[in-house]
Kinemage of the C-alpha trace (Angstrom):
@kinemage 1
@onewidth
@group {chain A} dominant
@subgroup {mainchain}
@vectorlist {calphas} color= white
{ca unk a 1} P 55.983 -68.031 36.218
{ca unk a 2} L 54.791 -68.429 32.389
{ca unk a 3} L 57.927 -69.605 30.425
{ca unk a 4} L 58.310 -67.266 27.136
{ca unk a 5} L 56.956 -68.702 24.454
{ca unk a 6} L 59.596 -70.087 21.888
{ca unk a 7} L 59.777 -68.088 18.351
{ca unk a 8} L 61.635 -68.895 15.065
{ca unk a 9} L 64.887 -66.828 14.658
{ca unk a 10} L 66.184 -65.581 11.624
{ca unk a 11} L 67.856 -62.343 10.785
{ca unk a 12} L 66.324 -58.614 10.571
{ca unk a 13} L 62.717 -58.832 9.315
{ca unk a 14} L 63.112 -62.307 8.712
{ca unk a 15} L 61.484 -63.692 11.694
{ca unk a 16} L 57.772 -63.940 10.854
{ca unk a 17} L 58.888 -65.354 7.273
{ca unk a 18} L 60.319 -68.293 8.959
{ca unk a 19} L 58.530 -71.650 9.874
{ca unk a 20} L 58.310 -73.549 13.680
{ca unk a 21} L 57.742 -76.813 13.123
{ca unk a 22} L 56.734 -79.219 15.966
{ca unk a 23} L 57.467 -83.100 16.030
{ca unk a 24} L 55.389 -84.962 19.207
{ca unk a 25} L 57.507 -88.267 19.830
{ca unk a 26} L 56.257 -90.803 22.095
{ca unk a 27} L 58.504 -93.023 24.637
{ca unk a 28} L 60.507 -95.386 22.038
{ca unk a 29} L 59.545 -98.229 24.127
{ca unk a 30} L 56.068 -98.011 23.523
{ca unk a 31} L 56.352 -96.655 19.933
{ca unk a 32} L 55.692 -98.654 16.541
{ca unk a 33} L 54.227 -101.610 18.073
{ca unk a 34} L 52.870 -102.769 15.035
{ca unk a 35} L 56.463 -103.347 13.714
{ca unk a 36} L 56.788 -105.657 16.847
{ca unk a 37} L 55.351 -108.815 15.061
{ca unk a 38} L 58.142 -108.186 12.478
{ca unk a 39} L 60.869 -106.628 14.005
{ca unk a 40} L 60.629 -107.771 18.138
{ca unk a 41} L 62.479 -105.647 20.458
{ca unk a 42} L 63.867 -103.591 17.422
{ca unk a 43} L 60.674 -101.932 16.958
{ca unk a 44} L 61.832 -99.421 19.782
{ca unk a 45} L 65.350 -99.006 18.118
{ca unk a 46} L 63.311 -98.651 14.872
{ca unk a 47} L 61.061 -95.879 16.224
{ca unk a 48} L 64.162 -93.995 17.686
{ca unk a 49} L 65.814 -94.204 14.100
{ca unk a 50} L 62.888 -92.768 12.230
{ca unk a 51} L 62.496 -90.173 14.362
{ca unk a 52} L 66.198 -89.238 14.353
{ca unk a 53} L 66.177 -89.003 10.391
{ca unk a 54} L 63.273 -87.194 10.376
{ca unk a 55} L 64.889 -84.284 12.722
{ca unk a 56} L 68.004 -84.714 10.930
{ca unk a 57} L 65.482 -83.696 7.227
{ca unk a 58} L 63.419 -80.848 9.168
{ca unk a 59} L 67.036 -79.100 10.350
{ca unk a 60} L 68.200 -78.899 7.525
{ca unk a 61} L 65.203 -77.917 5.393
{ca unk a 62} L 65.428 -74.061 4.323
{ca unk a 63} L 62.574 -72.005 5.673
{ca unk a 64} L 62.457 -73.606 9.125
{ca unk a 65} L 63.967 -71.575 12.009
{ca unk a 66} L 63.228 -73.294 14.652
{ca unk a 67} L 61.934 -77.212 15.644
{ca unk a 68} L 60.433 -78.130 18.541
{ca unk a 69} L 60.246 -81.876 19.935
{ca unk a 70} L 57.716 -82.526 22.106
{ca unk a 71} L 58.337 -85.431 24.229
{ca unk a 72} L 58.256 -87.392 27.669
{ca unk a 73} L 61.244 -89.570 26.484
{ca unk a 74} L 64.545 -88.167 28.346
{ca unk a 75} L 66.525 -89.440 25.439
{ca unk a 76} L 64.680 -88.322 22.561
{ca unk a 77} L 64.829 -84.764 24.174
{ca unk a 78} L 68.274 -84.974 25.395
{ca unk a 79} L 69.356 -85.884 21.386
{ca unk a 80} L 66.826 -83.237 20.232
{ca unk a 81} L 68.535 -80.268 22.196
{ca unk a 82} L 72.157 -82.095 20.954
{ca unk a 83} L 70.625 -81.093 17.409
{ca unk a 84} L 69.597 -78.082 17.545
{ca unk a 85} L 66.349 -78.342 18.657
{ca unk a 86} L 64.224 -76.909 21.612
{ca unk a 87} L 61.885 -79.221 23.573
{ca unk a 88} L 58.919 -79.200 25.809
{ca unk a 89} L 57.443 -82.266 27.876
{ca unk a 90} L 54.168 -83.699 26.058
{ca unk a 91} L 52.545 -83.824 30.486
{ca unk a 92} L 49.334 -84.828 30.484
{ca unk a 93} L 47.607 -85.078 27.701
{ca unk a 94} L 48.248 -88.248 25.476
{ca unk a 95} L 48.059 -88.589 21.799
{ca unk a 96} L 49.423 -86.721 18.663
{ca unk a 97} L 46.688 -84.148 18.469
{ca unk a 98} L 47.596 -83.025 22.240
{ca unk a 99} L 51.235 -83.289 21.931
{ca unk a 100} L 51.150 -80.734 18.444
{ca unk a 101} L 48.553 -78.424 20.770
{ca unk a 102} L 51.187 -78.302 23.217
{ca unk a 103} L 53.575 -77.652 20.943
{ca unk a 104} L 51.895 -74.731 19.205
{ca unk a 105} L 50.971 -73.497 22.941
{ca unk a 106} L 54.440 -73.237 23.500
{ca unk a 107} L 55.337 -70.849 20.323
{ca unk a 108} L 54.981 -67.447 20.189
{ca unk a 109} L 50.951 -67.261 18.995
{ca unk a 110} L 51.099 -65.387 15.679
{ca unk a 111} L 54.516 -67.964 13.646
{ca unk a 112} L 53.872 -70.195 11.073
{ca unk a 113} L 53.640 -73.362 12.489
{ca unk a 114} L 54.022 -77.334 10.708
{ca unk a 115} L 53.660 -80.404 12.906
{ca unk a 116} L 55.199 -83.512 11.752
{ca unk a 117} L 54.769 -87.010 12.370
{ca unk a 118} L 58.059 -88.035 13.486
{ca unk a 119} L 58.380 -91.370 11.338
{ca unk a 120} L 58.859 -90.212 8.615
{ca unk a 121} L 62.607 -91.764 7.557
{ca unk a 122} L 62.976 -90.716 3.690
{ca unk a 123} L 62.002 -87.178 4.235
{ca unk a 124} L 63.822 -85.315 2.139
{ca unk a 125} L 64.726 -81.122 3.110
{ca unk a 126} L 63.886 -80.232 -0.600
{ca unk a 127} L 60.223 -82.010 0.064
{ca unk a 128} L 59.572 -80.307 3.134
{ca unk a 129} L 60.517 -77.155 1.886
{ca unk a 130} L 58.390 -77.124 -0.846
{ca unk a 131} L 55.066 -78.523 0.870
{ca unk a 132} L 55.492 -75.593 3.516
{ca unk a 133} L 55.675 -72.668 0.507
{ca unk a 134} L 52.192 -74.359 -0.656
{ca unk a 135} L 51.274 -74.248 2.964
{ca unk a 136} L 51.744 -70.498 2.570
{ca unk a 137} L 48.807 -70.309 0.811
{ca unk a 138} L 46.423 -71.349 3.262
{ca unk a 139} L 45.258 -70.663 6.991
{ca unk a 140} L 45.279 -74.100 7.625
{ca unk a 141} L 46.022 -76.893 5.655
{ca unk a 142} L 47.510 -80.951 5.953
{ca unk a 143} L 49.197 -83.463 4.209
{ca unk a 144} L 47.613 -87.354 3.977
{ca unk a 145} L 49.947 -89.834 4.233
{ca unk a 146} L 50.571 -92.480 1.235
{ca unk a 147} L 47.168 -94.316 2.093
{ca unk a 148} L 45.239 -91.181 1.698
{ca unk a 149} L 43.485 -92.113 5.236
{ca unk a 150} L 45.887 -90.700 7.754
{ca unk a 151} L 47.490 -87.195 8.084
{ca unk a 152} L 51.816 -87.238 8.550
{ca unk a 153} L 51.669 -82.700 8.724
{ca unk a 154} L 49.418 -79.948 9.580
{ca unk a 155} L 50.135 -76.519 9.200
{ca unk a 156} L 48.559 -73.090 10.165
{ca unk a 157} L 50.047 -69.553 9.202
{ca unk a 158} L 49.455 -68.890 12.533
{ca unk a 159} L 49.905 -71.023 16.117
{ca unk a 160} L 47.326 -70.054 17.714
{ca unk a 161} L 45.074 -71.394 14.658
{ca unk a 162} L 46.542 -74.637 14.719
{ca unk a 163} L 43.886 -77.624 14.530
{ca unk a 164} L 45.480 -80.849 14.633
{ca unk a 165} L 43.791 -83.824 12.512
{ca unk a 166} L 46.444 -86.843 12.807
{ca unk a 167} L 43.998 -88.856 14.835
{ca unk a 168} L 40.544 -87.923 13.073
{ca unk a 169} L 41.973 -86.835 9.506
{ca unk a 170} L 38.531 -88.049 7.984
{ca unk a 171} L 36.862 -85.313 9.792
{ca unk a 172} L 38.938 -82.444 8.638
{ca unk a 173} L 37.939 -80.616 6.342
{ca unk a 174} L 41.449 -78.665 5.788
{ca unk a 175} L 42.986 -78.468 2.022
{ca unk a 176} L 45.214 -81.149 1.373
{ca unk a 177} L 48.985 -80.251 0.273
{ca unk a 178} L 50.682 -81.930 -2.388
{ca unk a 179} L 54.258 -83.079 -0.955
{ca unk a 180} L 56.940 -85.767 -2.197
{ca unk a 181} L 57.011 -89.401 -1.367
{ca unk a 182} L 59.274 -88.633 1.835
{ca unk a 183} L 56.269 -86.573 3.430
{ca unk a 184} L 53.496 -88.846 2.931
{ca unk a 185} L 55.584 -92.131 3.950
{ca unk a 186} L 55.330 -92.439 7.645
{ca unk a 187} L 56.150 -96.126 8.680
{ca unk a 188} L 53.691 -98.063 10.770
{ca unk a 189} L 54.242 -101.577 9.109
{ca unk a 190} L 56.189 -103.982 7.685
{ca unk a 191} L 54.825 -103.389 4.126
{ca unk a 192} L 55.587 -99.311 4.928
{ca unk a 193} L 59.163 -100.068 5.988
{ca unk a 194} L 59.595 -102.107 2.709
{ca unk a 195} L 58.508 -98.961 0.375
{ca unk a 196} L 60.985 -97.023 2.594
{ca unk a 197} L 63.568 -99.248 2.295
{ca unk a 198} L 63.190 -99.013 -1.889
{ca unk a 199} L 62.702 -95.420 -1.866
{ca unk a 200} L 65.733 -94.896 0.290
{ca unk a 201} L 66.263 -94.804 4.278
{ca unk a 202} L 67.779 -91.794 5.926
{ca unk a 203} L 71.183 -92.455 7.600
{ca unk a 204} L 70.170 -94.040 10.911
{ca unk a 205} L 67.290 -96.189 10.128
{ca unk a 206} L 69.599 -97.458 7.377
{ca unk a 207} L 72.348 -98.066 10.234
{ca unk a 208} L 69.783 -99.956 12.286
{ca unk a 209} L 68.467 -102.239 9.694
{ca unk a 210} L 72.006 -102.965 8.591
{ca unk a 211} L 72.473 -104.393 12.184
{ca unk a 212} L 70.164 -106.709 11.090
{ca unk a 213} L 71.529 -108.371 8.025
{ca unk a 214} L 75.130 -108.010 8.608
{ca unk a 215} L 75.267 -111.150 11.547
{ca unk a 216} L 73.370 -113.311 9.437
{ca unk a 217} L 75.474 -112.356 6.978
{ca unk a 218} L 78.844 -112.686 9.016
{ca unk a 219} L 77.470 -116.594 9.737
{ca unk a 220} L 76.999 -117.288 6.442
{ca unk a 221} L 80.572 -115.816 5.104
{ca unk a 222} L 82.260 -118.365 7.940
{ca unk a 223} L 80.691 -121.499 6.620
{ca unk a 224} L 82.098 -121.042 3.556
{ca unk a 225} L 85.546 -118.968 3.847
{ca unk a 226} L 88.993 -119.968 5.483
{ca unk a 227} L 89.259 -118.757 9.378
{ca unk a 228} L 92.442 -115.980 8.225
{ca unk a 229} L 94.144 -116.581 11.591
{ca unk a 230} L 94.383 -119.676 11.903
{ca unk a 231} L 95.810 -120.361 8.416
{ca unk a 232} L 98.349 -117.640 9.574
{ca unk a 233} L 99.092 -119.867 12.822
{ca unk a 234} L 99.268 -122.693 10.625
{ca unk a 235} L 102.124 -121.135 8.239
């Protein structure tokens, strides 16, 4: 049996105005490897952040009826549906280009449809909102990341148009959108996580980074101040 295919819901006549937007997510263990040489074992904790700010940003963005995660990772879907959010398995097929093809297979053909990269941690709703009313304008159409080289969205007004690009965006030949900062920044390495972290964090990868600092931190502060209990002990 074919599953029906998922579609945006908004109220009367509003359906076809509103937006599906798909986010592939890989396993966090095997995610953001490139952070490993700074970061360790927190790469996967890192990975798991970014993608939970950037679902957090695409929920709440006006427009959007209805997200999709596309995933093999039982916990990223398990926190997706918690949100809000439906989710399909990626199967098969590896890669972000096949995970947003599944994704658009599994909408109903003739929606709008964004896919985003899924590390994207300072998205802001406002930014999102406004590349996807430019996207209106256009059959198909993506958004380069800060280097200009890679692609963090792709659009199409309709599903069943969708061409992905995130692996081969030299090859497309789509228009570019202009979008804010928070679209285009999609973390890979340390020097991305640095702009992020001067631009601004979204709540969890902020949480996750402040693991970091506060037990060195903590071992500094009892080098040089009083142990509190034991000067109460002492009285």
């Amino acid at each position: 049996m074919t599953a029906e295919p998922y579609r945006a819901r908004g109220g009367p006549g509003e359906d076809d105005l509103l937006w599906s937007v798909v986010l592939p997510v890989r396993p966090f263990g095997s995610a953001k490897q490139r952070l490993a040489l700074h970061s360790g074992r927190h790469h996967a904790e890192l990975a798991h952040a970014f993608y939970l700010d950037t679902l957090r940003a695409v929920r709440a963005t006006p427009g959007v009826g209805l997200v999709l995660v596309v995933t093999d990772d039982p916990l990223a879907a398990r926190q997706a549906r918690t949100l809000g959010a439906a989710t399909t398995p990626e199967g098969r097929r590896a890669g972000p280009d096949a995970a947003a093809l599944t994704g658009a297979a599994a909408l109903t053909p003739d929606c709008p449809v964004a896919v985003l990269a899924a590390d994207l941690p300072t998205l802001r709703p406002e930014e999102l909102a406004e590349a996807l009313a430019a996207a209106r304008r256009h059959r198909r159409a993506r958004v380069a990341d800060h280097t200009g080289a890679g692609t963090t969205a792709v659009t199409a007004l309709r599903a069943a148009d969708l061409v992905p690009s995130f692996g081969r965006a030299a090859e497309s030949r789509e228009p570019v959108l202009a979008a804010g900062p928070g679209l285009r920044l999609d973390v890979d390495t340390p020097a991305d996580l640095a702009r992020a972290r001067v631009r601004g964090l979204g709540l969890f990868s902020a949480a996750v980074l402040d693991t970091w600092v506060r037990p060195s931190a903590a071992r500094s502060r009892r080098r040089t101040e009083p142990d509190l209990p034991a000067l109460r002990a002492r009285r």
